[in-house]
Residue, then its C-alpha position, 0 to 999 in steps of 0.5 A: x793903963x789900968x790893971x783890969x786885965x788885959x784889953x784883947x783875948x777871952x779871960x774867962x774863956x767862953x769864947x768859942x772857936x770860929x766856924x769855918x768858913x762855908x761853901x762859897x756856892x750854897x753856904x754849906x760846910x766844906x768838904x776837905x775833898x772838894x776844899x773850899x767846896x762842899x762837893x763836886x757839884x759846888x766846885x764844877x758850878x764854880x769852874x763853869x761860872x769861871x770858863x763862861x766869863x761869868x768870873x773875870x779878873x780886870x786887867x789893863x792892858x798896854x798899848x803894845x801888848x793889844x797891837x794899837x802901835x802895830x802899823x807905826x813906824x819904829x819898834x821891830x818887825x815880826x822877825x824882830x829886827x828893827x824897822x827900817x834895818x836891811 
């Protein structure tokens, strides 16, 4: 290593500070009241895009939770006994 300064940082400090990241809907600075949004209306935009499906988060789901193993034989009935038990 040599002793030309240090190899990460801002020596002569002219760096300037990030900006913070913008409205994820139209880019315009964020509102601390509506964070991480610009306005009501920014924020309102996002949650009907999420209640229309138009967000989605992928899940992959089991076998059992989907009832694809519902009408075989063995597991539990509805009152969770066991198939078969009397």
């Amino acid at each position: 290593m040599s002793g030309d300064g240090p190899q990460t940082g801002d020596p002569q400090g002219t760096r300037q500070p990030a900006k913070p990241p913008a409205c994820p809907i139209c880019g315009k600075p964020r509102d601390p009241d509506y964070r991480p949004f610009c306005s009501k209306r920014c924020a309102d935009v996002d949650l009907g895009r999420w209640l229309t499906g138009r967000y989605a988060i992928p899940v992959m789901e089991d076998e059992d939770e989907d009832g694809a193993n519902a009408g075989s034989q063995g597991g539990e009935t509805e009152d969770g006994k066991p198939r078969g038990a009397r």
